[in-house]
ROSELUM-782694 format. One record per residue (C-alpha): x, y, z; residue number from 0; residue in three letters. Coordinates in steps of 0.05 Angstrom, whole numbers, plus 5000, padded with zeros to 4 digits. Layout:
N
pt east:X | north:Y | up:Z | nr:NUM | rest:ALA
...
***
This chain:
365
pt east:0451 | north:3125 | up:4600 | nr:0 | rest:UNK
pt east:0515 | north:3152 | up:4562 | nr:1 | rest:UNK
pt east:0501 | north:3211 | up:4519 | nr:2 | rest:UNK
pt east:0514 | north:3197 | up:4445 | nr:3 | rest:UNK
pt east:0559 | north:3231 | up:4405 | nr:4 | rest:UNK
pt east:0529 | north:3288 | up:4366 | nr:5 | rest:UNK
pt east:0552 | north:3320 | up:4301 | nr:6 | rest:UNK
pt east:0607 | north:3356 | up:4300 | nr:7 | rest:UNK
pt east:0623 | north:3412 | up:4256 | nr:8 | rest:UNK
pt east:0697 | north:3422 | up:4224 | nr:9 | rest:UNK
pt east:0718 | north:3496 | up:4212 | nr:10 | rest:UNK
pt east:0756 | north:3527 | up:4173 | nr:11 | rest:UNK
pt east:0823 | north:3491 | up:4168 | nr:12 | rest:UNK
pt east:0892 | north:3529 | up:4203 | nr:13 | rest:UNK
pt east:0955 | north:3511 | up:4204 | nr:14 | rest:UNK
pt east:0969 | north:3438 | up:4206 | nr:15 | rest:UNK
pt east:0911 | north:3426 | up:4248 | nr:16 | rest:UNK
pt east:0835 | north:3426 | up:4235 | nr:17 | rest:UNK
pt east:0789 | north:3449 | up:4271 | nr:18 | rest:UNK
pt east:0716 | north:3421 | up:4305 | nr:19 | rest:UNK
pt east:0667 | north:3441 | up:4351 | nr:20 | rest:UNK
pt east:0622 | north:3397 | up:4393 | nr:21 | rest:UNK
pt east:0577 | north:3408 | up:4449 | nr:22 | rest:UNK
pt east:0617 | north:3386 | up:4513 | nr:23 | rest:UNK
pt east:0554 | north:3350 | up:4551 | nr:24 | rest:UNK
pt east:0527 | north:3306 | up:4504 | nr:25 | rest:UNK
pt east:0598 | north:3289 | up:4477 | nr:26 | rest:UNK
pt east:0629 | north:3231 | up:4529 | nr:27 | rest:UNK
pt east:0693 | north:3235 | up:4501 | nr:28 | rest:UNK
pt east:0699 | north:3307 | up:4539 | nr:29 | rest:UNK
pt east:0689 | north:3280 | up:4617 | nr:30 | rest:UNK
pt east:0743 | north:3229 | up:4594 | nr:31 | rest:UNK
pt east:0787 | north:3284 | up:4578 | nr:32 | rest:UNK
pt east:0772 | north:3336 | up:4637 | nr:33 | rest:UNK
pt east:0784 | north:3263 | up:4685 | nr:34 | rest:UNK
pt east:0854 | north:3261 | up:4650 | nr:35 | rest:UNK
pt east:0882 | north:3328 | up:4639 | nr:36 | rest:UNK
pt east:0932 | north:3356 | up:4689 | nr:37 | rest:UNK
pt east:0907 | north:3427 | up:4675 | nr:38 | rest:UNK
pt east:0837 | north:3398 | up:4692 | nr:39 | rest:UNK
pt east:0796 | north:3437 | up:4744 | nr:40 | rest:UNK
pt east:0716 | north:3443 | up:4772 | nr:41 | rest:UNK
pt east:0701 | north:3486 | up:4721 | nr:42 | rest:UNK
pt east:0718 | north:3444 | up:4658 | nr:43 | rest:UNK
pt east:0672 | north:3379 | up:4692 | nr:44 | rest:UNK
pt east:0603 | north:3362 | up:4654 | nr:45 | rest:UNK
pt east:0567 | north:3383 | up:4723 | nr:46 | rest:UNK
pt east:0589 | north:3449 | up:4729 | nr:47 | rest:UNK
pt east:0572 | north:3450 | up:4653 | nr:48 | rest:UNK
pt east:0508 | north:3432 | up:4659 | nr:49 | rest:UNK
pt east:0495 | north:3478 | up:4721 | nr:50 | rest:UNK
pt east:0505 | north:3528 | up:4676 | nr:51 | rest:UNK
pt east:0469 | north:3514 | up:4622 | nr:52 | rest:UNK
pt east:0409 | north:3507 | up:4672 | nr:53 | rest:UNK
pt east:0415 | north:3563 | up:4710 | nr:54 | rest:UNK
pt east:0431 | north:3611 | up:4659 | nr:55 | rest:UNK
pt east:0405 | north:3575 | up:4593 | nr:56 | rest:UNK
pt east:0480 | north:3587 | up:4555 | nr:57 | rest:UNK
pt east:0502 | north:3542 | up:4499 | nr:58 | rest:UNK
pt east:0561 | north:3510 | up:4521 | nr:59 | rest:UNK
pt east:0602 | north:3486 | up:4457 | nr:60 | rest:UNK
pt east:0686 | north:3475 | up:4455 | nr:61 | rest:UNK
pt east:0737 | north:3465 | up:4402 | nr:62 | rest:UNK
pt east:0784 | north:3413 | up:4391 | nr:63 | rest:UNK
pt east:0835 | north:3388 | up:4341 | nr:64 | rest:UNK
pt east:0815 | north:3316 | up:4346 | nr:65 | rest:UNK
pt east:0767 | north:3294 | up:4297 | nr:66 | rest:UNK
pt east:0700 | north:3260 | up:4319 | nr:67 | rest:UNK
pt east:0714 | north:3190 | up:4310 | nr:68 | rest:UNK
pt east:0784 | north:3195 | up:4349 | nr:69 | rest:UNK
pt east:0809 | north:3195 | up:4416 | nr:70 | rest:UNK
pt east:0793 | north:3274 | up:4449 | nr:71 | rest:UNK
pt east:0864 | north:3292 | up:4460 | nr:72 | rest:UNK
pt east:0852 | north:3374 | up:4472 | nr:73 | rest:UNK
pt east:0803 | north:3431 | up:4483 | nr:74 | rest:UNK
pt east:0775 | north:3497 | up:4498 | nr:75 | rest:UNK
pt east:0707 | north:3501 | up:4527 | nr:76 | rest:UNK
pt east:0667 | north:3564 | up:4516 | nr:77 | rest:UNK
pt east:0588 | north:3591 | up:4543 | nr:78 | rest:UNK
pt east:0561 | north:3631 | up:4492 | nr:79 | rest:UNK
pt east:0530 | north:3685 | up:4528 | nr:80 | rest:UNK
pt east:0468 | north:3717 | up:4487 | nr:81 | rest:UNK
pt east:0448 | north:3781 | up:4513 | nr:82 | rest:UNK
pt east:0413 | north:3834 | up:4495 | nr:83 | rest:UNK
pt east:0434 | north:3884 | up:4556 | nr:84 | rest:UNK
pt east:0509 | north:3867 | up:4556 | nr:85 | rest:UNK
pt east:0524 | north:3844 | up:4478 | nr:86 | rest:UNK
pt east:0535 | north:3768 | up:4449 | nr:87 | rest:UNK
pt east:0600 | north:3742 | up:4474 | nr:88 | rest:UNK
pt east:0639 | north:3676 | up:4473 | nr:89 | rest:UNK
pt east:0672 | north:3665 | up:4550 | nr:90 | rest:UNK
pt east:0704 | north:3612 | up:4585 | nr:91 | rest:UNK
pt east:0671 | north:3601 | up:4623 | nr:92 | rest:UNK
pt east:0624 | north:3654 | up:4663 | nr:93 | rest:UNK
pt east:0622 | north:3643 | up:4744 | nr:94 | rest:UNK
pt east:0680 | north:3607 | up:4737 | nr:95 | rest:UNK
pt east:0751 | north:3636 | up:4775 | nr:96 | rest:UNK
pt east:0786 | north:3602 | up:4720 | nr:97 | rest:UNK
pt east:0787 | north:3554 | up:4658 | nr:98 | rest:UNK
pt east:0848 | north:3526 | up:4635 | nr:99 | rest:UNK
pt east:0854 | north:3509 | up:4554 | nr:100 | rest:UNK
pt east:0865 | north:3434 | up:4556 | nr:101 | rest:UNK
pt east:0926 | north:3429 | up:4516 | nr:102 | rest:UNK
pt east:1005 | north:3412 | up:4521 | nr:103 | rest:UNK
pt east:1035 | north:3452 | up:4478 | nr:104 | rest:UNK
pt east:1035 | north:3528 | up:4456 | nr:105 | rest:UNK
pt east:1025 | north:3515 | up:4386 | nr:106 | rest:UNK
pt east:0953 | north:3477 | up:4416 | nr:107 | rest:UNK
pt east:0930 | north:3532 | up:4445 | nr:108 | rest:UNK
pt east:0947 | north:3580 | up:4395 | nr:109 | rest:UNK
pt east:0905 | north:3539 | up:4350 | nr:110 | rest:UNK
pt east:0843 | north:3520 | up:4394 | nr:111 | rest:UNK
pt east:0840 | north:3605 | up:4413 | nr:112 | rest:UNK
pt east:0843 | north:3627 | up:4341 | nr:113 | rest:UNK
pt east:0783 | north:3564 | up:4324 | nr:114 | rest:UNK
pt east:0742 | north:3614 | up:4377 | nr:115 | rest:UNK
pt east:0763 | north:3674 | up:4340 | nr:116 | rest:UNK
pt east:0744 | north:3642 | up:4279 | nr:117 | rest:UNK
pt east:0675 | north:3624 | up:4314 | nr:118 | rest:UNK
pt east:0652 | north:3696 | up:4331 | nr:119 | rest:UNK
pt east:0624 | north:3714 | up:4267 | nr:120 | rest:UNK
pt east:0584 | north:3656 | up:4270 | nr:121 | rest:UNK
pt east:0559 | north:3662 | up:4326 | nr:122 | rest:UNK
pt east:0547 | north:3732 | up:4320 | nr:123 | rest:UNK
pt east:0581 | north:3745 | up:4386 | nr:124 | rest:UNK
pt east:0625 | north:3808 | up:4395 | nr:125 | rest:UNK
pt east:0682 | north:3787 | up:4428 | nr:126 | rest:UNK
pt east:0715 | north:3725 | up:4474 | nr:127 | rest:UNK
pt east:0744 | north:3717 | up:4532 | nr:128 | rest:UNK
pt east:0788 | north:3660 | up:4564 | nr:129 | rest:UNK
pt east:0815 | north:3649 | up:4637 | nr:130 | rest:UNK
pt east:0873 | north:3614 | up:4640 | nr:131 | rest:UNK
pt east:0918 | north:3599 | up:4702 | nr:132 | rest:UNK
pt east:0986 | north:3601 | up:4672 | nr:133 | rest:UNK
pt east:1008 | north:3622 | up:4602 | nr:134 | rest:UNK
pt east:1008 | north:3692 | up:4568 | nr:135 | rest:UNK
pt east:0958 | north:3684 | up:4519 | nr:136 | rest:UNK
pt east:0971 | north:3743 | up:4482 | nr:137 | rest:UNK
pt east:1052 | north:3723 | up:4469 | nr:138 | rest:UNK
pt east:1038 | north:3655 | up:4441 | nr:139 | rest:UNK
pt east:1080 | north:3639 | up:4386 | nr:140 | rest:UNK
pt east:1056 | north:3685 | up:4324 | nr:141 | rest:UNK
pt east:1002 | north:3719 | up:4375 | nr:142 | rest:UNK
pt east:0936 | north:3713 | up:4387 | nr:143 | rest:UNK
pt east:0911 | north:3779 | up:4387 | nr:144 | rest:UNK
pt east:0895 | north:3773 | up:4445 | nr:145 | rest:UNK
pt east:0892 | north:3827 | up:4511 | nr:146 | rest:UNK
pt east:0888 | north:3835 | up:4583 | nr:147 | rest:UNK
pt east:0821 | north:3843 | up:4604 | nr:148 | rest:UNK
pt east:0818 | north:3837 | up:4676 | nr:149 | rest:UNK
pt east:0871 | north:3821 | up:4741 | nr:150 | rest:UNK
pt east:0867 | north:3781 | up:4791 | nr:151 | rest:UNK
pt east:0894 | north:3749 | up:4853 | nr:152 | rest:UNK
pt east:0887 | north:3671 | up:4859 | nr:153 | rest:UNK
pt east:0905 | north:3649 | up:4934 | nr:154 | rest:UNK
pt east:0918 | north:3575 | up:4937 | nr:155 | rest:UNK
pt east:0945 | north:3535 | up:5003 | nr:156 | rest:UNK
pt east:0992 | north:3476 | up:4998 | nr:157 | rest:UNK
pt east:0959 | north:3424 | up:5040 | nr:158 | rest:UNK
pt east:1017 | north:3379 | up:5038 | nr:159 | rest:UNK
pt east:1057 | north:3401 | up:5108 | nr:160 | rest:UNK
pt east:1012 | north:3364 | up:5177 | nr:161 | rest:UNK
pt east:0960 | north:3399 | up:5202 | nr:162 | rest:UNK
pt east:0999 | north:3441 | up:5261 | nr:163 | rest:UNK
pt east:1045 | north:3462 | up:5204 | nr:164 | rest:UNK
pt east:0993 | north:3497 | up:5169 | nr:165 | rest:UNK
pt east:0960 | north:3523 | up:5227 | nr:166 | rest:UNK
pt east:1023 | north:3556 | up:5248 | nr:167 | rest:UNK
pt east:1034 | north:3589 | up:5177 | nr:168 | rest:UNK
pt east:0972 | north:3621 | up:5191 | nr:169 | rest:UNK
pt east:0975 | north:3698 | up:5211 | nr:170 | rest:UNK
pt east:0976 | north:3694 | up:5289 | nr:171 | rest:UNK
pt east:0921 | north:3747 | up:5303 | nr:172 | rest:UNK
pt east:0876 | north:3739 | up:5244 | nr:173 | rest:UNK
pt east:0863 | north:3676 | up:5233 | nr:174 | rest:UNK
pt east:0902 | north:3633 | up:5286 | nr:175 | rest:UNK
pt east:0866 | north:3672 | up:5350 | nr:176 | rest:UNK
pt east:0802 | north:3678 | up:5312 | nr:177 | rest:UNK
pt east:0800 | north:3602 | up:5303 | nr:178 | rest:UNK
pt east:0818 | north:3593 | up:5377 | nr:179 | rest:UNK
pt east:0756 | north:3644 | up:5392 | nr:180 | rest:UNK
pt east:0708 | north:3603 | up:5353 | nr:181 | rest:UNK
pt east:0729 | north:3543 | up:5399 | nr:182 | rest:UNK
pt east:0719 | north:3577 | up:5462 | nr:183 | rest:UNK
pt east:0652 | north:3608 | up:5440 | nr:184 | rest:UNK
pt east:0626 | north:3535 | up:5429 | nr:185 | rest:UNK
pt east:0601 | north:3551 | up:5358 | nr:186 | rest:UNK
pt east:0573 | north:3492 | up:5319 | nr:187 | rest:UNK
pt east:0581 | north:3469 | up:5250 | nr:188 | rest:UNK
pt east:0529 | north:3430 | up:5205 | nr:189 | rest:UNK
pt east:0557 | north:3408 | up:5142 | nr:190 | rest:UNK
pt east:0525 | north:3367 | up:5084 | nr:191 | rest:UNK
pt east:0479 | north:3389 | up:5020 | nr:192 | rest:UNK
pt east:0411 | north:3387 | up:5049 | nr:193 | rest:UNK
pt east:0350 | north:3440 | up:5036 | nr:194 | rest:UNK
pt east:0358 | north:3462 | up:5102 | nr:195 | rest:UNK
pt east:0428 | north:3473 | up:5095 | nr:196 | rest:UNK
pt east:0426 | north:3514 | up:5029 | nr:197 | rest:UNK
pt east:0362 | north:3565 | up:5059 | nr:198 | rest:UNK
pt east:0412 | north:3577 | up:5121 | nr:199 | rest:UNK
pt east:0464 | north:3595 | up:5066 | nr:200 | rest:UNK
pt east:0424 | north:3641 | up:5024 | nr:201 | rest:UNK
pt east:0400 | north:3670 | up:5081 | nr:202 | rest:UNK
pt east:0462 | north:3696 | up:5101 | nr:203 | rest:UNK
pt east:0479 | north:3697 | up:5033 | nr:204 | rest:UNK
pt east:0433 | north:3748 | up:5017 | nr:205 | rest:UNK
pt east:0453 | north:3799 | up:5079 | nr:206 | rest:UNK
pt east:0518 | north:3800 | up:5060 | nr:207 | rest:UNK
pt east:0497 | north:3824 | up:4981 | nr:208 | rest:UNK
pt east:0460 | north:3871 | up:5004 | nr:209 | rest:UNK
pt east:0523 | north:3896 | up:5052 | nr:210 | rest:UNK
pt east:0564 | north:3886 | up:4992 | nr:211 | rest:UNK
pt east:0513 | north:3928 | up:4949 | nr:212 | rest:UNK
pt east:0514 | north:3873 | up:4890 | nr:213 | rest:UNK
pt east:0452 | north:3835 | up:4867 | nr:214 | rest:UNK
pt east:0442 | north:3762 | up:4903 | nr:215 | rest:UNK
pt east:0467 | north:3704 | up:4854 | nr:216 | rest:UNK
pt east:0395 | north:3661 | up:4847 | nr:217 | rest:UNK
pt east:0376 | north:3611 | up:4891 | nr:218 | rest:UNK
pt east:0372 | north:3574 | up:4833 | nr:219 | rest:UNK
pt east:0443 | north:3571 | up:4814 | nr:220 | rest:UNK
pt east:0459 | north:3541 | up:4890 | nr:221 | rest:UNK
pt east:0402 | north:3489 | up:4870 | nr:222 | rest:UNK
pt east:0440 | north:3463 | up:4810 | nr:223 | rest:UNK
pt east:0504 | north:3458 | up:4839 | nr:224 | rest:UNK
pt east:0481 | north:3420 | up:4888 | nr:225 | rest:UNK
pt east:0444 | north:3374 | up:4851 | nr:226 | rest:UNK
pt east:0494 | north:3374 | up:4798 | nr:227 | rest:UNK
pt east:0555 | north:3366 | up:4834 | nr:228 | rest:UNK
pt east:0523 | north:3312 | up:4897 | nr:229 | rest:UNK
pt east:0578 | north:3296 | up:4936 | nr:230 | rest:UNK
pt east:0635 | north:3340 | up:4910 | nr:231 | rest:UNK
pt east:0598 | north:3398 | up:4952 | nr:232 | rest:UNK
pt east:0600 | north:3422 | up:5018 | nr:233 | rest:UNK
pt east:0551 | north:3467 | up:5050 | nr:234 | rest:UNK
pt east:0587 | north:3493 | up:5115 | nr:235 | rest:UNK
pt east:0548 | north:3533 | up:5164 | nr:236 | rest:UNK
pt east:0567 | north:3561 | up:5234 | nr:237 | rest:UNK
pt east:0509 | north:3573 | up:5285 | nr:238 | rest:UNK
pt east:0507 | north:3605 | up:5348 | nr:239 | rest:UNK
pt east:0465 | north:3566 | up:5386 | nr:240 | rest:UNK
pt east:0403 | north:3554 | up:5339 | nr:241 | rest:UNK
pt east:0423 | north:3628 | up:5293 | nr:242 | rest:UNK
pt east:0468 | north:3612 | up:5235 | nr:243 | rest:UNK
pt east:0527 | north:3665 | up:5236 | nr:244 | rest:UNK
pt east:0566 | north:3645 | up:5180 | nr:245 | rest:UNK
pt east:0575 | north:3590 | up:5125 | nr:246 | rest:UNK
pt east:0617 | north:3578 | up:5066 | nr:247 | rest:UNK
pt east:0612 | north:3530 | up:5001 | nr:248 | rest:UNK
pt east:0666 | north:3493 | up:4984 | nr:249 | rest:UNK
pt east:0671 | north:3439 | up:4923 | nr:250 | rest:UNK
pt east:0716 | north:3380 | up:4913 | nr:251 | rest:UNK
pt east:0753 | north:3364 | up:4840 | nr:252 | rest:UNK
pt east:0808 | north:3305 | up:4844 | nr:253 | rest:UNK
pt east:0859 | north:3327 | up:4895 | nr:254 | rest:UNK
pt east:0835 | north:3400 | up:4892 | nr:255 | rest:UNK
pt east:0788 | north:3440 | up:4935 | nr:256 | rest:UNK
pt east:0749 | north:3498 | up:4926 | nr:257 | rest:UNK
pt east:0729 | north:3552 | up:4961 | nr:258 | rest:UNK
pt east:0671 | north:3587 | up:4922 | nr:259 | rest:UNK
pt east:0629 | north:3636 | up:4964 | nr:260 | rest:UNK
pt east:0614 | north:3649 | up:5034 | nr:261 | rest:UNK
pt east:0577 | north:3698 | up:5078 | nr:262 | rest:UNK
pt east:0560 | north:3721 | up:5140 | nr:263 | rest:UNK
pt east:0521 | north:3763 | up:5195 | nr:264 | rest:UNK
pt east:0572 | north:3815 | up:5216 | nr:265 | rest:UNK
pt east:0537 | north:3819 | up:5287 | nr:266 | rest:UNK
pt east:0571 | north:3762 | up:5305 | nr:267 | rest:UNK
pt east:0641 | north:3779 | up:5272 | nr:268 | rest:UNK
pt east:0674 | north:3782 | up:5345 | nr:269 | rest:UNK
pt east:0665 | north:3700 | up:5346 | nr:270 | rest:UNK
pt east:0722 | north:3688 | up:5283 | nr:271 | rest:UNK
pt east:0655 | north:3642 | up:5262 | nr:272 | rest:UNK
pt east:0685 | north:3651 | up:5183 | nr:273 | rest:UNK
pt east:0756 | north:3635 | up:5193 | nr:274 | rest:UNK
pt east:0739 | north:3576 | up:5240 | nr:275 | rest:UNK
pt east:0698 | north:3544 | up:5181 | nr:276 | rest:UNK
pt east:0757 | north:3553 | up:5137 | nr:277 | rest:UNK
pt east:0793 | north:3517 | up:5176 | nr:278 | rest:UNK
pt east:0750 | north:3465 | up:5193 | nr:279 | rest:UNK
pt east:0743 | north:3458 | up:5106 | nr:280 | rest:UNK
pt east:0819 | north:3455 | up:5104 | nr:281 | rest:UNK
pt east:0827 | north:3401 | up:5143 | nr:282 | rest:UNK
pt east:0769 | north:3361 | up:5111 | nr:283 | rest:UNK
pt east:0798 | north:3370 | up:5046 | nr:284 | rest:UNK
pt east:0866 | north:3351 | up:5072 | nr:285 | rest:UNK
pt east:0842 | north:3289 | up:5111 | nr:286 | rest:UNK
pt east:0809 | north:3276 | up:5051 | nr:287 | rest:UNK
pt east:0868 | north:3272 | up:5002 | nr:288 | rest:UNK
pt east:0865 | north:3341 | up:4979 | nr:289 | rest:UNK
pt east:0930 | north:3364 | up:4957 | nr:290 | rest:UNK
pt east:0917 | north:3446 | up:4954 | nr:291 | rest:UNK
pt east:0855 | north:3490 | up:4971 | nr:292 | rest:UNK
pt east:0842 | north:3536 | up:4926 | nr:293 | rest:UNK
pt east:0815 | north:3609 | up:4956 | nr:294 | rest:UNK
pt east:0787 | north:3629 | up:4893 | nr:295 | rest:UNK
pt east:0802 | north:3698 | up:4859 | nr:296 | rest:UNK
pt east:0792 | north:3769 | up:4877 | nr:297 | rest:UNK
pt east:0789 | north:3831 | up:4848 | nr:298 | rest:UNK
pt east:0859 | north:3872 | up:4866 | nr:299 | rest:UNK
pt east:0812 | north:3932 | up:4896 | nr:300 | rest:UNK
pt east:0778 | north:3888 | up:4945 | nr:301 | rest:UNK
pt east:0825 | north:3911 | up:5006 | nr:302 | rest:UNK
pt east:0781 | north:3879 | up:5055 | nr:303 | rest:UNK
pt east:0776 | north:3808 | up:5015 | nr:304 | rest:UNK
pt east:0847 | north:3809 | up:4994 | nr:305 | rest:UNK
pt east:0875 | north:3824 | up:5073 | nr:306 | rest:UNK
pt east:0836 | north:3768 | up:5089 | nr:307 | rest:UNK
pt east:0860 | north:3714 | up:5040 | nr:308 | rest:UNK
pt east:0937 | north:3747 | up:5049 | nr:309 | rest:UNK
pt east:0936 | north:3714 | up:5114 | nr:310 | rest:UNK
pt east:0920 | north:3650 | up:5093 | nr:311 | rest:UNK
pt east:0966 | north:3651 | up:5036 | nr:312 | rest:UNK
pt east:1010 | north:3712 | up:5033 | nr:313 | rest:UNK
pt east:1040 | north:3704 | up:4963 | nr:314 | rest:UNK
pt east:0982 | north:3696 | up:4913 | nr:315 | rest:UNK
pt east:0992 | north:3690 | up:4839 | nr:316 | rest:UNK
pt east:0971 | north:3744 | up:4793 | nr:317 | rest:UNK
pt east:0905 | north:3717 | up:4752 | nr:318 | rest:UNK
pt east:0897 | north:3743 | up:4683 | nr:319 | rest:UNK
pt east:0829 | north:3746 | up:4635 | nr:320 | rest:UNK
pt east:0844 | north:3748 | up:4563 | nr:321 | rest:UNK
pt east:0804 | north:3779 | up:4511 | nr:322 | rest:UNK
pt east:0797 | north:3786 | up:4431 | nr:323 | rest:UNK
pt east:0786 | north:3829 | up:4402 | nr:324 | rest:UNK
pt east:0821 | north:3882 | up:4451 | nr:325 | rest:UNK
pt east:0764 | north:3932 | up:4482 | nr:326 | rest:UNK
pt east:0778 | north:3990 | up:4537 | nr:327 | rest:UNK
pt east:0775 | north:3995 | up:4596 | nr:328 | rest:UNK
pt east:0721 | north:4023 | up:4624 | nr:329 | rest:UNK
pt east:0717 | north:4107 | up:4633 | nr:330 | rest:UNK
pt east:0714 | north:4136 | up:4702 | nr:331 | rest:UNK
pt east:0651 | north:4167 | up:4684 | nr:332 | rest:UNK
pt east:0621 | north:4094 | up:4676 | nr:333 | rest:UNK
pt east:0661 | north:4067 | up:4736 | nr:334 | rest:UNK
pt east:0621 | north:4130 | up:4770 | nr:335 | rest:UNK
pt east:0553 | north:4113 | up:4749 | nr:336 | rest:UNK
pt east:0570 | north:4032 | up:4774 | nr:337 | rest:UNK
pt east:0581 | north:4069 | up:4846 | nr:338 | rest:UNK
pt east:0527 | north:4103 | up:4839 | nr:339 | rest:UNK
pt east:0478 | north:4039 | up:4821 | nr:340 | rest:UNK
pt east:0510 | north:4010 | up:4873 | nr:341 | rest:UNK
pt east:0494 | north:4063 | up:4926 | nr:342 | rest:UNK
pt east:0411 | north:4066 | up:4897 | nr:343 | rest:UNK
pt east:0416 | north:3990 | up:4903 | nr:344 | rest:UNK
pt east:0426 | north:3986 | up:4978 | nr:345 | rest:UNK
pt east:0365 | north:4014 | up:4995 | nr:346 | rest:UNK
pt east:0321 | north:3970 | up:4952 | nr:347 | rest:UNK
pt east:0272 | north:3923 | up:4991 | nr:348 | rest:UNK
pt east:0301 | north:3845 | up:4997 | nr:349 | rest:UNK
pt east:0257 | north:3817 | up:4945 | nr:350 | rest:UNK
pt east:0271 | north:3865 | up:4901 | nr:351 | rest:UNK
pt east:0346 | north:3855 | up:4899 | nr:352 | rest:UNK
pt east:0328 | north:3778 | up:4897 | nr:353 | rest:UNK
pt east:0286 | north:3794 | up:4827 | nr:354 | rest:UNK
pt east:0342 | north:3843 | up:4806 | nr:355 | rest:UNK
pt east:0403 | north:3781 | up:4818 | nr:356 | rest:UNK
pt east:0347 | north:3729 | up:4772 | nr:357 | rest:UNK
pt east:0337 | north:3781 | up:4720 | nr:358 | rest:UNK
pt east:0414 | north:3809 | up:4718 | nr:359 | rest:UNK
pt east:0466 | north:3751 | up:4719 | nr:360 | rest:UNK
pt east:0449 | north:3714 | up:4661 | nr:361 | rest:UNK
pt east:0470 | north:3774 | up:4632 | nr:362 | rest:UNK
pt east:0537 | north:3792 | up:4662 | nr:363 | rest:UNK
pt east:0572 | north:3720 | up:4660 | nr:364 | rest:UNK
***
């Protein structure tokens, strides 16, 4: 059954424009739009909007310049995080690398980012945050106000050249030898969406949080996007022999894929298990009519991650978070004290970093 239209409310009038704001998942008009758009990624599609929203309980509302009985020609797409520990905040859009505004012109965007400006007092939210690919939000015509909140690196990979093209791009001893390890070591490979799948995931999934001393993302989240997103997911998982050693998600959005979290057991490192089920992704996505593979972002202090992607793709784009209104950056005293959690956190008991990652993310989208 097709969601109905629901009520939209106009705002406060700018420019030539109006403005309205409508809930994305029970208005059809927006799936129409996200199928459409150019700028259109995983993150902007009604399942990974509703994963949200079920996971996490957000609101998930957007703003457009197109009035309700009209054709949805543009829009930004916000959760409204409501928390308590970390303050009320509009972003777009949490667990997401990135969120394009769907729009074609500067003067659009302009527009739909001051309608969320103009929405923050209403919804009693502190601040707001968008994730665009390209653009400088903060330099649009007659500014924004907005600022640089966070930096990023966003690897991608052009699929386009054959298959021994790419492989030879690769970095010789990294990734190249590593595959060729994985071969001779006889590793399998299960791939699909099943239960069985997704508890060989987590398991690994949760070693390597607790390695990376970082709360586990809920089980539940991996639920919904599975059930959410049904085909357009990919559980990969490596095993040596019966043990899985490694395993990777991977999602599927038009001629786009995804990489959007992995793991492993480091015992088993030596057997280039991770790299191999990169590659094997690669090629799915390319056999598949995937056009690029997107690596996902990471944090320019991650060494480790960020050698790892570099020989994949060595010339990754620089990935900017914008924010109004402008806050600091963090003091080294607090960065000290998130070190410090960090250090206590390690030596927790399994299940009690599992309860910590339920209780915790909602709040830190």
């Amino acid at each position: 059954m097709v969601n109905a239209v629901v009520p939209i409310t106009a705002l406060q009038p700018v420019s030539r424009f109006c403005c309205y704001q409508f809930d994305p998942i029970q208005d059809p008009r927006w799936a129409t739009l996200v199928n459409a758009h150019p700028k259109a990624s995983v993150f902007h599609t009604m399942p990974w909007l509703r994963a949200l929203r079920s996971t996490y309980g957000y609101d998930i509302l957007a703003f457009t310049t197109s009035p309700p009985t009209g054709e949805l020609k543009n829009g930004i797409v916000f959760c409204h995080v409501d928390s308590w520990l970390t303050g009320h905040r509009l972003v777009s859009l949490p667990f997401s690398d990135h969120c394009e505004p769907l729009c074609d012109s500067s003067e659009e965007l302009k527009f739909l980012i001051l309608c969320g400006q103009s929405a923050l007092e209403q919804e009693k939210c502190k601040y707001l945050q968008v994730r665009p690919i390209h653009g400088n939000v903060g330099q649009t015509e007659g500014g924004t106000g907005c600022f640089p909140a966070a930096e990023y690196f966003l690897h991608t990979l052009d699929l386009r050249p054959d298959l021994d093209d790419l492989f030879r791009g690769f970095d010789k001893d990294s990734v190249q030898r590593r595959i060729q390890r994985a071969d001779r070591a006889e590793l399998s490979e299960k791939c699909g969406r099943s239960e069985e799948l997704l508890r060989d995931f987590y398991s690994l999934f949760l070693v390597t949080r607790r390695r990376q001393r970082v709360p586990p993302t809920p089980y539940l989240w991996f639920q919904n996007l599975v059930e959410e997103l049904g085909d357009a997911l990919e559980i990969r998982v490596a095993y040596m022999e019966e043990t899985p050693i490694a395993a990777i998600i991977t999602v599927r959005f038009r001629d786009v894929a995804y990489y959007k979290y992995g793991c492993s057991d480091t015992r088993f490192n030596k057997y280039g298990a991770t790299p191999w089920l990169f590659w094997k992704a690669m090629v799915s996505a390319k056999l598949g009519g995937a056009v690029d593979f997107d690596l996902g972002r990471t944090q320019l202090n991650n060494s480790g991650l960020l050698a790892f992607k570099n020989r994949w793709v060595p010339h990754p784009t620089r990935l900017l978070y914008w924010q109004y209104p402008y806050a600091p950056h963090r003091s080294t005293a607090g960065q000290w004290k998130s070190k410090l959690a960090a250090q206590c956190f390690s030596y927790l008991p399994q299940v009690v970093q599992t309860n910590i990652g339920k209780l915790l993310y909602k709040h830190v989208g």
